[in-house]
N, C-alpha and C positions, 0 to 999 in steps of 0.2 A: 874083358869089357864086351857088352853087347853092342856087337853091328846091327842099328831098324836099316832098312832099306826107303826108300819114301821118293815120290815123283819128286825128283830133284831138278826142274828147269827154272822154277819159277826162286827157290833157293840158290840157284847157281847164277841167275842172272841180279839178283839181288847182292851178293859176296861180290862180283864181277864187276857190281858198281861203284861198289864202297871201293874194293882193291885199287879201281883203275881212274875213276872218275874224281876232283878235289868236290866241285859244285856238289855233287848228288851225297857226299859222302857228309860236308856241310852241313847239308841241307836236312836229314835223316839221323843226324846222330844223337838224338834226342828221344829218337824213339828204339833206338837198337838197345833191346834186354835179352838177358837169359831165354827166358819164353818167347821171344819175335822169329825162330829159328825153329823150325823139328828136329834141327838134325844138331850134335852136341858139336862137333867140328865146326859147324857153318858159325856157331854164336863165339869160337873159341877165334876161327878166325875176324871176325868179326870184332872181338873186343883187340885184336892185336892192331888192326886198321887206326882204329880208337884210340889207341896206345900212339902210335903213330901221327894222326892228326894235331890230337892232344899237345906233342912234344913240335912239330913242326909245322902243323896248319897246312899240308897237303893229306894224300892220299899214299901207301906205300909202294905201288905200281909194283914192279917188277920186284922190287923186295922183298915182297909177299912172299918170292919163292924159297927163297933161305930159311923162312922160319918154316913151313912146309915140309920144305927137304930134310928140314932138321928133326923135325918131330917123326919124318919115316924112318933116318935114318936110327933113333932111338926107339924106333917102337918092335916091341917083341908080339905084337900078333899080327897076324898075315892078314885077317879081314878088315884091320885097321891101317893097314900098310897100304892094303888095296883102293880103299876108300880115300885117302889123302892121296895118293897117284891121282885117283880120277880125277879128283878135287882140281889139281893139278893140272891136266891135262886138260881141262875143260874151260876154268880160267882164261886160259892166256885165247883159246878159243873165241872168246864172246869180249876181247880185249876192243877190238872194232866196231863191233855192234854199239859199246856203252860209251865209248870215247872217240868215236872218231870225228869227222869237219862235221858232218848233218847229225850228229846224234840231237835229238831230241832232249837236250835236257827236261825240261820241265814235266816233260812226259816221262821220261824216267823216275823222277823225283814223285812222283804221285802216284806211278804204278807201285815203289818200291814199297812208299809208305803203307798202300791199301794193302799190299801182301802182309809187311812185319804186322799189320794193325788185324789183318784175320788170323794170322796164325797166331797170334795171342789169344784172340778170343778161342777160338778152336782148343788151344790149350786150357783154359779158363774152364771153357763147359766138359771137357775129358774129365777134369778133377773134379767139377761137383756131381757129375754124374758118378765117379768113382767113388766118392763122399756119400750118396745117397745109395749103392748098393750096398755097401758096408755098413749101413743103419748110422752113421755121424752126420745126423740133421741138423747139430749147431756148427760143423765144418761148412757143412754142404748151404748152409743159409749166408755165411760169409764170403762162400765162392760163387755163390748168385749174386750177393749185393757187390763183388768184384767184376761180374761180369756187364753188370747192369751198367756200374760205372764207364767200365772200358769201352762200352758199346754206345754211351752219351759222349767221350769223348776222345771219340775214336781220329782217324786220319783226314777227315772230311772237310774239316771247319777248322784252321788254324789262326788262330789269334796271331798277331804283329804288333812290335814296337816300331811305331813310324817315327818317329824324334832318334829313341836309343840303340836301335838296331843298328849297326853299323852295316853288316850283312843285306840290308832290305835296301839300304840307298845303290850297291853297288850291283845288285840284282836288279833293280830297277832302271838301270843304265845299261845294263848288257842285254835285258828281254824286253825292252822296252818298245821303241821304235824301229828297230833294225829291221829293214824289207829282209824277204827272202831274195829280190830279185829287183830289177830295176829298170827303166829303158836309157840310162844316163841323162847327157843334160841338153837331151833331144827333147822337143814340145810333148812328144808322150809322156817323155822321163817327167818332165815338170807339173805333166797331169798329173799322172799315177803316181807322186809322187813315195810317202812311204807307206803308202797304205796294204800294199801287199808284202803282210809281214803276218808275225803267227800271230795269234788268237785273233785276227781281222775276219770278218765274214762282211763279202764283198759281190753285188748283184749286178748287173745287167737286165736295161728293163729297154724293151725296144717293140714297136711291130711286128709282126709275119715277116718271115725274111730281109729281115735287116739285119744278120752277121749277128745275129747272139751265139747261134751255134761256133761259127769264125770263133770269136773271140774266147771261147769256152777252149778251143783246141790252141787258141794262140797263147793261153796263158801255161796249158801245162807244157805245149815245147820249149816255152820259156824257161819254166822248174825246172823240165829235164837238161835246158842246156845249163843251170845252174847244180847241175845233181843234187838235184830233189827228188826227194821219194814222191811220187804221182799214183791217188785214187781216179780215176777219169768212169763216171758214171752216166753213161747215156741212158735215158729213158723212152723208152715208144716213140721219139720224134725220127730216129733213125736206123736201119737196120743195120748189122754189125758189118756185113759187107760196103754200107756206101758208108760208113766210118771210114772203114780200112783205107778205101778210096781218095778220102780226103786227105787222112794221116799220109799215107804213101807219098801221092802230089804234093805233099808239104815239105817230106825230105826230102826226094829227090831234085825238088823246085824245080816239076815241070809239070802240064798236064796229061790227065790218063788219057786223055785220047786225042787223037787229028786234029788239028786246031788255029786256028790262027784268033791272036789273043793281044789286049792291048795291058802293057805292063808300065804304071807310073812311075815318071821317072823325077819328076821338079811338080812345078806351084804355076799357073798362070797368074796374075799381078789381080789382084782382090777387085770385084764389083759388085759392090754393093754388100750383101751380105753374103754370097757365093764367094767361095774359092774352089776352084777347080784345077784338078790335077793336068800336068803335062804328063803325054801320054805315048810310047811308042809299041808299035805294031811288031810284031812276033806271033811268031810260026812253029806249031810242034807237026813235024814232018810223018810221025810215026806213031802205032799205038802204044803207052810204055809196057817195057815188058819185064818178065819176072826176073831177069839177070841187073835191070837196072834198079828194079826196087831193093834186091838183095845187095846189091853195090852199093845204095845210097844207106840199106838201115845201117849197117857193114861201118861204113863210113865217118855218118852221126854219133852212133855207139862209141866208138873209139877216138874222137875228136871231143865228145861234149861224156860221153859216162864213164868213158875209160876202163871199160869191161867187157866181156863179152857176153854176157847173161845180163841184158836190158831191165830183165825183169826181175832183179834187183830193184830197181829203180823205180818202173813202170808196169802198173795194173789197169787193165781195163773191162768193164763188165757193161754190156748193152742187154738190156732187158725190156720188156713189152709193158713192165709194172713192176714197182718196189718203193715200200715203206722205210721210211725212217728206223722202223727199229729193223728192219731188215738189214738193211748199209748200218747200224750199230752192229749187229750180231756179226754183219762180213769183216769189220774191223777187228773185231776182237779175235774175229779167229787166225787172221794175218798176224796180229800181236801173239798169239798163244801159241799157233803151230811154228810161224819163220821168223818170230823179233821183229815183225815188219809191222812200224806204223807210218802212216802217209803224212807228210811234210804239207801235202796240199790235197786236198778234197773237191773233186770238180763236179758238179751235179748238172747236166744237162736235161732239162733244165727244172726247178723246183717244181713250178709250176703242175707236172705232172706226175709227182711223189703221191703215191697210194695213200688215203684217206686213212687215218688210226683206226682200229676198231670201237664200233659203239658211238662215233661221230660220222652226222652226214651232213651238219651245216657247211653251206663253201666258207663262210668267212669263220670258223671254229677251226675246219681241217686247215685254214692256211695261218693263221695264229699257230698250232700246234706243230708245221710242220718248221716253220720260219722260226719259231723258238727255238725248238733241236735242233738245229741247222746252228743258230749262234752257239748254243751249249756243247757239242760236238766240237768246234771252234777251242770255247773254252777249255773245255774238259782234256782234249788232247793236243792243247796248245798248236793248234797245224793253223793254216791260213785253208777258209771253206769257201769257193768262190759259183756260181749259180748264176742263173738266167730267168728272166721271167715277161710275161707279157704286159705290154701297157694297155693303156683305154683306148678308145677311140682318137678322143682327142690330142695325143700325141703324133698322131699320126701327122696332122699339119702346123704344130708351133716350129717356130724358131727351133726354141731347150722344151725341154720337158723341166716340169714342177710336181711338186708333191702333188697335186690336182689329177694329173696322167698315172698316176699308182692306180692299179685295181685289186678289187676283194677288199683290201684291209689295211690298215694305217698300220699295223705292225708290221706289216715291210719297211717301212721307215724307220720304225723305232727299234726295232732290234739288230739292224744290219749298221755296220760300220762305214761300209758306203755305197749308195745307188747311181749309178751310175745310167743316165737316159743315151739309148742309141736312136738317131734324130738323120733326117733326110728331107730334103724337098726332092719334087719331081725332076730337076734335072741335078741335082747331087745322085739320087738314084740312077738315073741313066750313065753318070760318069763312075760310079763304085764308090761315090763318097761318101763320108758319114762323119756328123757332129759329134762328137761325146761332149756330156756337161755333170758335173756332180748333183742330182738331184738334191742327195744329204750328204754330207760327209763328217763323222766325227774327229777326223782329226784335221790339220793344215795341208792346204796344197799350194801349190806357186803359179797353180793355174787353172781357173773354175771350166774352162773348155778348151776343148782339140779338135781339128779336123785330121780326119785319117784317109786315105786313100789306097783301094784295096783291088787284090787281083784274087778272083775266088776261082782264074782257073788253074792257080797253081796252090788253092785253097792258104789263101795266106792274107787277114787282116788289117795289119800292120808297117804294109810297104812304107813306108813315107807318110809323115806328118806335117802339120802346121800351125 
């Protein structure tokens, strides 16, 4: 038997799904053929899966290896011995990646499918171009009207029985509304209620320093204390050093430098439309230093990621300027080089996302970039969450309304929820801020929050009401 050799990752992680995963194996077995595989092993294991499902409606996990073992222990050529070891040893490898608490199903289930659905066609166009060297133009004309077909109905566009699917109501219940994360059944918890969850793309529209930046960093130490995978995307509004700066003050929960600082602690009793935070005074004695920031990442790491390579977990890129398709291309190459796709997508903030080529309208580029920002959402089932600036006029209401959106109504229309960050003159003086749901597509238990925040331990979120 001829051993091909062939870029086996995208193969291996594809088998690794079926073997280990029930959902993704489900979900794909409809399109697993002969041809969806290069390699004649991956489609042998692959119908044994099948076999498998078939008889018992899981996945065969670990059983996968007896049939394996068995076929090396039976086989008389050594390049094929070699290649089922691998097979083998590489499997149980990528067992974590496809099944474990954050895998990303749905994102697996579409990557899997786009792979079996190209290497079909790739197979498809080998034979009629094989067909048309060998002078067999009525072979080669039926392997084009085959490709034609496969290519109109390829992985992309899947049709649903919503009434007889049984499959589609009970997937509709486990991806449905489920948050990534939550603040319980604290006055935030009842804002944000479950809106940060996957496919949600979720905005921040505030003033000049009113805590969009805050709130962009408060959401992904959130992720990370839920071990979520975190893209954190700064753009020109900050240089990667006063990032670090903040982030550090965050875990350590103290400030970078000499200070004396007021930290909320309660609610004074409501007047009028103010509520203002009780507040006490505190003192950072010293400037922090690099033993206490390595103490405190040290710390976080092992209490909330439980590992010691964060960056598992956590990516972060500050740039001066970057495009949408730029942050696609960075994704995919996280997905191709290390299995790593982001559970949550933080874009600090939209607003200043590089222009598409060929557009120089402001209300064209921000239609196009606020679309991809929901499709990205879509596409890679993550929760994408962003920042953006209001009008003028928000600057002095009560809430902000759809009226306080700038550039373009399709900020409203596309995003799942906007959320307006709101201050009077002396909410500002005290570190306080209104949040209120501009739009929200789906149910909250509560249209506004007051929050009260300490920015110099760069922290949001202290205490609500």
């Amino acid at each position: 038997m001829q051993i091909t050799e062939i870029d086996a990752k995208q193969e291996l992680e594809t088998l690794a799904s079926l073997v280990y995963n029930d959902k993704i194996l489900a979900a794909v077995a409809n399109k697993i053929e002969r041809d969806s595989f290069k390699s004649q092993f991956s489609f042998k294991i692959a119908e044994r899966c099948l076999r498998h499902y078939e008889k018992y409606h899981k996945a065969p996990k670990f059983l996968i290896n007896n049939y394996i073992e068995n076929q090396i222990e039976n086989s008389t050529n050594k390049e094929e011995t070699k290649h089922l070891q691998k097979i083998l040893d590489n499997l149980s490898g990528l067992k974590k990646t496809i099944n474990g608490k954050q895998c990303n199903t749905q994102y697996w289930i579409d990557r899997i499918r786009t792979y079996l659905h190209h290497v079909k066609l790739g197979n498809v166009f080998r034979d009629a171009k094989a067909s048309f060297d060998a002078g067999s133009f009525d072979k080669m004309e039926m392997q084009v009207s085959k490709l034609s077909r496969a290519a109109v109905n390829g992985n992309g566009h899947t049709t649903i029985d919503l009434y007889l699917d049984s499959s589609n109501v009970t997937s509709t219940f486990e991806n449905g509304e489920k948050p990534l994360f939550t603040y319980g059944d604290t006055p935030a918890g009842l804002f944000f209620d479950k809106e940060f969850a996957r496919e949600n793309f979720v905005a921040f529209q505030g003033p000049e320093k009113s805590f969009k930046s805050f709130w962009m960093q408060e959401i992904c130490h959130k992720a990370l204390k839920s071990r979520l995978r975190v893209l954190f995307i700064g753009i020109g509004d900050m240089s990667q050093t006063q990032y670090n700066r903040r982030f550090y003050s965050r875990i350590a929960y103290r400030p970078w430098s000499k200070c004396e600082y007021m930290f909320p602690t309660g609610w004074n009793p409501k007047d009028g439309n103010n509520t203002l935070p009780k507040r006490q005074k505190r003192t950072a004695k010293a400037h922090i230093t690099v033993k206490e920031i390595e103490k405190a990442v040290r710390k976080f790491s092992e209490n909330y990621l439980q590992t010691d390579k964060p960056g598992k977990f956590f990516k972060m890129l500050t740039v001066g300027s970057i495009s949408i398709a730029e942050i696609e291309t960075i994704i995919r190459q996280y997905e191709d080089v290390e299995s790593w796709t982001p559970d949550v997508l933080i874009i600090d903030y939209a607003d200043r996302l590089s222009p598409p080529k060929g557009l120089q309208d402001k209300i064209a580029i921000t239609d196009h970039n606020w679309n991809r920002l929901r499709d990205i959402a879509l596409e890679n089932h993550n929760l994408v969450v962003t920042a953006t600036q209001a009008k003028r006029s928000a600057y002095k209401g009560f809430l902000q309304t759809r009226d306080d959106v700038a550039d373009s109504k399709t900020k409203t229309a596309v995003v799942t929820g906007l959320i307006g960050i709101c201050a009077n003159s002396e909410e500002y003086q005290n570190q306080t801020r209104r949040l209120n749901w501009i739009v929200c597509r789906g149910y909250t238990r509560r249209s506004m929050v007051t929050v009260a925040a300490c920015p110099a331990i760069s922290n949001p979120a202290v205490i609500s009401t």
